[in-house]
TIDO-934737 format. One record per residue: residue number from 1; residue in three letters; z, y, x of N, C-alpha, C in turn. Coordinates in Angstrom, 1 decimal, always signed. Example, Ala and Ser with C-alpha at 12.3 -4.5 7.8 and 13.67 -1.06 7.14 Angstrom:
<lokes>
{loke 1 "ALA" {+7.8 -5.7 +13.2} {+7.8 -4.5 +12.3} {+7.8 -3.3 +13.2}} {loke 2 "SER" {+7.1 -2.2 +12.8} {+7.1 -1.1 +13.7} {+7.9 +0.0 +12.9}} 
</lokes>
This chain:
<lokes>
{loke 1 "UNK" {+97.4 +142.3 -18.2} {+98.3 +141.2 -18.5} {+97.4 +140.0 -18.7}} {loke 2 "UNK" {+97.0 +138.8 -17.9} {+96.8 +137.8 -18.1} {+97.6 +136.8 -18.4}} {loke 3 "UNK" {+97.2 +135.6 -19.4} {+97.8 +134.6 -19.7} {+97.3 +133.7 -19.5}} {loke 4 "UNK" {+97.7 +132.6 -18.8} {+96.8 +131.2 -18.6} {+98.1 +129.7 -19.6}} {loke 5 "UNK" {+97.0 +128.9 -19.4} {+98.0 +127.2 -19.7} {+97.1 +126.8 -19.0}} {loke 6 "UNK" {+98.2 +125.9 -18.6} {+97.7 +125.2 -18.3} {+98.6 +123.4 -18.5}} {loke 7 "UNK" {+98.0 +122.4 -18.2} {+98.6 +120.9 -18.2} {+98.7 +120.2 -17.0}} {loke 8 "UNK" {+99.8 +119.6 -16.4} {+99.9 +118.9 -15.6} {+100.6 +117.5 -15.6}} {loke 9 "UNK" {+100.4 +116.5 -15.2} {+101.1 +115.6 -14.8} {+102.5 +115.4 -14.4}} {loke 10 "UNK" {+103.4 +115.4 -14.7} {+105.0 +115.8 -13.9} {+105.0 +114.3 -13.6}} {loke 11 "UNK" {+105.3 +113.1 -14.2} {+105.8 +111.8 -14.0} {+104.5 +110.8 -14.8}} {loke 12 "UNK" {+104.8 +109.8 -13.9} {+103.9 +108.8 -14.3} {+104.9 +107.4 -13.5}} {loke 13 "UNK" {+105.2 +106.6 -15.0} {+106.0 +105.8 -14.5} {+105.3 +104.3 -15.2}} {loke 14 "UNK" {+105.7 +103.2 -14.3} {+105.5 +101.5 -14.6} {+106.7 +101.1 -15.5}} {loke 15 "UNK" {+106.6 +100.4 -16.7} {+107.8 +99.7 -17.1} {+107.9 +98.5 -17.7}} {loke 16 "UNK" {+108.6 +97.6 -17.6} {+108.8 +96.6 -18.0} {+108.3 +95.5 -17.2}} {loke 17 "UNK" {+108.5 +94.0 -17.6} {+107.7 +92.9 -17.4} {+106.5 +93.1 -18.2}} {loke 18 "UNK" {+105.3 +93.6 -18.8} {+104.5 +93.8 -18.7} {+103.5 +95.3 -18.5}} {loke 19 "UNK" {+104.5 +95.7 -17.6} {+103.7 +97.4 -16.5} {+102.9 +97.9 -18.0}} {loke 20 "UNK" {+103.8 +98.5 -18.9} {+103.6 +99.2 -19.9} {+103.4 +100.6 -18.9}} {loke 21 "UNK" {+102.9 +101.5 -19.2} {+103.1 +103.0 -18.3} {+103.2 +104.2 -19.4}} {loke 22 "UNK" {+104.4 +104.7 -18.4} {+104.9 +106.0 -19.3} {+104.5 +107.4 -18.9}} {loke 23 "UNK" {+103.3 +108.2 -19.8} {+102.8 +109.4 -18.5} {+104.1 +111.0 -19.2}} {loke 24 "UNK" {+104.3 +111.8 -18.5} {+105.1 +113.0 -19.2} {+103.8 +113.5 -18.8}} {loke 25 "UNK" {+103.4 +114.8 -19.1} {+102.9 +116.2 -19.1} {+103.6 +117.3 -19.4}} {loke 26 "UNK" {+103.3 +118.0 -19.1} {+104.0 +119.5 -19.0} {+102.7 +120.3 -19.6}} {loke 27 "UNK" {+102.8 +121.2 -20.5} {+101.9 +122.3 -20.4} {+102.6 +123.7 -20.6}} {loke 28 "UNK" {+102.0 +124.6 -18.9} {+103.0 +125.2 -18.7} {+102.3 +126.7 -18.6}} {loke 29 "UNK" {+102.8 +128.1 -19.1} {+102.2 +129.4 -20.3} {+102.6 +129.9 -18.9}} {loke 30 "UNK" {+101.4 +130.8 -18.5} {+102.4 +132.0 -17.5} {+101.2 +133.2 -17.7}} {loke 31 "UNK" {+102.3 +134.4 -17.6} {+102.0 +135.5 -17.9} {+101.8 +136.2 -16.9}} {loke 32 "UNK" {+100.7 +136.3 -15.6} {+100.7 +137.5 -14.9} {+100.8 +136.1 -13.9}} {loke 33 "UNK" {+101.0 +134.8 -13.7} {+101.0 +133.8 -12.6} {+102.5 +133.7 -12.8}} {loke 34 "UNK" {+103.6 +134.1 -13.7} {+104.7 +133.8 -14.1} {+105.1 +133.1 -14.7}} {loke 35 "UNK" {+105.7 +131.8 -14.7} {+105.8 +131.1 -15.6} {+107.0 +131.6 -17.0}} {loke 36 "UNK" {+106.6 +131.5 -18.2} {+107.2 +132.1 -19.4} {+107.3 +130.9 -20.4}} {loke 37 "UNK" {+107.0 +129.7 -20.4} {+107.5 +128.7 -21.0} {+106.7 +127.5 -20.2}} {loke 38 "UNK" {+107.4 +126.1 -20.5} {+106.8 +124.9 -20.6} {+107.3 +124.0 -21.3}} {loke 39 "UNK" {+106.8 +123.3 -22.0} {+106.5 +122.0 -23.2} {+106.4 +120.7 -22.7}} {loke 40 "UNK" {+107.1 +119.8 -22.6} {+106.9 +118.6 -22.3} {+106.5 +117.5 -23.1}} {loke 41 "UNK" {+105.7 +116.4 -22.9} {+105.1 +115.7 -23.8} {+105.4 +114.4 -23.2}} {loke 42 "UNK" {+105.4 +113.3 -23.8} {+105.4 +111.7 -23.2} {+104.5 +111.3 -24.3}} {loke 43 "UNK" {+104.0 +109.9 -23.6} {+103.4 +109.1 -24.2} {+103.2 +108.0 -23.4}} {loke 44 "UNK" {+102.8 +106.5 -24.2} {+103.1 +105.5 -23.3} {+101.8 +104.6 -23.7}} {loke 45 "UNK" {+101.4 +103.8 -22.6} {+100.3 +102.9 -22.8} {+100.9 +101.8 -23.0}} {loke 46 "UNK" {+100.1 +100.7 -23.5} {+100.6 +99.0 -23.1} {+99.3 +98.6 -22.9}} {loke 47 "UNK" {+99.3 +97.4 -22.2} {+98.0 +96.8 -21.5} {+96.7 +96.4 -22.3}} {loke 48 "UNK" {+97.3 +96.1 -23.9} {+96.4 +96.2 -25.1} {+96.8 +96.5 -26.2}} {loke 49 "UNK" {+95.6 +96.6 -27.1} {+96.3 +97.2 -29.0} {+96.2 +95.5 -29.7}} {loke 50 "UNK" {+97.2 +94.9 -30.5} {+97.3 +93.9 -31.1} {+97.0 +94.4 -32.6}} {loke 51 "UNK" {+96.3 +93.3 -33.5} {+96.6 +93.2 -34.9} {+96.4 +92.1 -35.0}} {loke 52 "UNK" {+97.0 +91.5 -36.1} {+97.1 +90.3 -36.9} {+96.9 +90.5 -38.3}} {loke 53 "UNK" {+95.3 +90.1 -38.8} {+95.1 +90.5 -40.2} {+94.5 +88.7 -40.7}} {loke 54 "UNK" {+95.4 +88.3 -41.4} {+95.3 +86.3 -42.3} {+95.5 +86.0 -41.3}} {loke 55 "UNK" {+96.7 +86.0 -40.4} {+97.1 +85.2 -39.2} {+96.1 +85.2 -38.4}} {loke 56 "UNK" {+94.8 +85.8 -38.0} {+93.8 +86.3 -37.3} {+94.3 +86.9 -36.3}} {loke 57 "UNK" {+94.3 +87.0 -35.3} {+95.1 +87.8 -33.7} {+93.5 +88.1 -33.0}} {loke 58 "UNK" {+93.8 +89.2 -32.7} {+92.7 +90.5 -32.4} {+93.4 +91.1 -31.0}} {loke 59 "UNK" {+92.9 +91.2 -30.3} {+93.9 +91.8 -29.1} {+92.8 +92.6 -27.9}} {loke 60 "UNK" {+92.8 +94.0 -27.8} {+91.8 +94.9 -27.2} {+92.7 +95.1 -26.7}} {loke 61 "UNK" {+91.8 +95.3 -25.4} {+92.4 +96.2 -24.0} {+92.1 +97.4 -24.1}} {loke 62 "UNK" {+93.3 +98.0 -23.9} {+93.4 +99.4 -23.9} {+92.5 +100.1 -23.7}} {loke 63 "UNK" {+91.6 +101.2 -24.2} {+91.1 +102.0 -23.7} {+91.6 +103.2 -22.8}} {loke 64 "UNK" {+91.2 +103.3 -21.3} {+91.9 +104.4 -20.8} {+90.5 +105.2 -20.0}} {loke 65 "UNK" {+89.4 +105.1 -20.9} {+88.2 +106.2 -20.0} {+88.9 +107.5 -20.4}} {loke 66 "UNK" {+89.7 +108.4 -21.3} {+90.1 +109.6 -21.2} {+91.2 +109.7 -21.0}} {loke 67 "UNK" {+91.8 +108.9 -20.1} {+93.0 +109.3 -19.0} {+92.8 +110.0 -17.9}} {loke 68 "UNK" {+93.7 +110.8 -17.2} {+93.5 +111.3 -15.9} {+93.2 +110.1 -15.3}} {loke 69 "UNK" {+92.4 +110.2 -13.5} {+92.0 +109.3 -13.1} {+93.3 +108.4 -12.3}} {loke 70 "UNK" {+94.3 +109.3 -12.0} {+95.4 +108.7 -11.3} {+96.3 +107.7 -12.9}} {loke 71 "UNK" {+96.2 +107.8 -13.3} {+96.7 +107.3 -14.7} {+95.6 +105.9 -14.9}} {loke 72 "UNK" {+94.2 +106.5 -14.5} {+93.6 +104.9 -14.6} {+93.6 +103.8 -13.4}} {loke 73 "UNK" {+93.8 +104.9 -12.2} {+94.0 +104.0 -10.9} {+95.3 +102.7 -11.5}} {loke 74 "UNK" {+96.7 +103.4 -11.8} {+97.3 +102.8 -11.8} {+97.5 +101.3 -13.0}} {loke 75 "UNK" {+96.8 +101.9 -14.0} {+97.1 +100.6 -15.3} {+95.4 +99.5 -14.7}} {loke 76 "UNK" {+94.6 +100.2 -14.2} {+93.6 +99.1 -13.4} {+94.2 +98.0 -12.3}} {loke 77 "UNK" {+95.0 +99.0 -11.5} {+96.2 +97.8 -10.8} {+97.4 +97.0 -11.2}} {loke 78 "UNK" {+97.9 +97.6 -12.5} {+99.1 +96.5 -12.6} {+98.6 +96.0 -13.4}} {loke 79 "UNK" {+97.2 +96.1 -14.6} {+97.2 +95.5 -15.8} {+96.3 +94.0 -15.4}} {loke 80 "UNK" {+97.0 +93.2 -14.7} {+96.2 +92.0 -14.2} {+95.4 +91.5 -15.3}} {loke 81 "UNK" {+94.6 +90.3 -15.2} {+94.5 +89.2 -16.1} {+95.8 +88.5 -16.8}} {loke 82 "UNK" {+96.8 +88.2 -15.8} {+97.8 +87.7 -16.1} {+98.7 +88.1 -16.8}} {loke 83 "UNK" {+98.8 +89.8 -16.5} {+100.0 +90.6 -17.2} {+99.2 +90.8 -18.7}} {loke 84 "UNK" {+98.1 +91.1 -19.0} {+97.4 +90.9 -20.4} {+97.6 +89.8 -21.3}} {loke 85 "UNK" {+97.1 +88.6 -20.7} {+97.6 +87.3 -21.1} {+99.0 +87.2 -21.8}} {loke 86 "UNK" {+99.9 +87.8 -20.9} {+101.2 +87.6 -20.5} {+101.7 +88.4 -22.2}} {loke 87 "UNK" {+101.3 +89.5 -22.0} {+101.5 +90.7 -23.1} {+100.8 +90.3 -24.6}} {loke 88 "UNK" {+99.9 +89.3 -24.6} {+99.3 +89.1 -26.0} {+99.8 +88.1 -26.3}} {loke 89 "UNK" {+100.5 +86.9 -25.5} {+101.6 +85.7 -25.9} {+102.4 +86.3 -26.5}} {loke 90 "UNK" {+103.0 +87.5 -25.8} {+104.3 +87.8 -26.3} {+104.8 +88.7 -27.8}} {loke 91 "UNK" {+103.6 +89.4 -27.6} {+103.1 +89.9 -29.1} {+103.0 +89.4 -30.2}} {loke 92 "UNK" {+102.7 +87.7 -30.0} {+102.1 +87.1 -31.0} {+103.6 +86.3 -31.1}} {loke 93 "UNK" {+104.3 +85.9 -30.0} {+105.3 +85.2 -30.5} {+106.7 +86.1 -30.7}} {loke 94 "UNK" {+106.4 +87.3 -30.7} {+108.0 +88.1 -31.4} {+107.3 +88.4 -32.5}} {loke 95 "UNK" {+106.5 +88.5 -33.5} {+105.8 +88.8 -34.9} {+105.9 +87.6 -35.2}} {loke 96 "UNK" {+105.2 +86.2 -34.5} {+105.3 +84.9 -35.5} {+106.8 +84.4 -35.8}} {loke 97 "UNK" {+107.5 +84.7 -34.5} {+108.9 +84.5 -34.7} {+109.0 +83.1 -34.0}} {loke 98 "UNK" {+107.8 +82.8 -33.5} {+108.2 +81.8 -32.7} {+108.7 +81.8 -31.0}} 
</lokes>
């Protein structure tokens, strides 16, 4: 009786006006090459991490070197210059309230 897991990729989706991406994973238990359960997981990127510490605005681009590589293909393509720009205005003006 062998058991393996393993993790795969099911969906990898683009969203919004600023190509936030949403990956699912599956990690999926099989007993003998049978599958006997799977687990689904999400998690979502945005193009950067924001803080504002004494009205100071700090804005890093995402790290994605431990993404699968199809997961970096894609946020390398939509996360322009512009869509980043785009996403740290907007961050800054739904918190300031302006």
């Amino acid at each position: 009786m062998a058991i393996t897991k393993e993790s795969v990729i099911e969906k990898i989706e683009v969203v919004g006006i600023f190509k936030c991406i949403q990956i699912a994973t599956d990690t999926i238990i099989k007993e003998d090459g049978k599958e006997i359960s799977r687990t689904r997981n999400r998690y979502g990127l945005s193009p950067c991490i924001s803080s504002n510490i004494d009205n100071k605005w700090t804005h890093t681009d995402t790290d994605i070197s431990s993404e699968p590589a199809e997961v970096q293909t894609i946020a390398n393509a939509v996360w322009t210059d512009d869509i980043k720009a785009a996403y740290k205005t907007a961050i800054e003006a739904k918190v300031t309230g302006e």
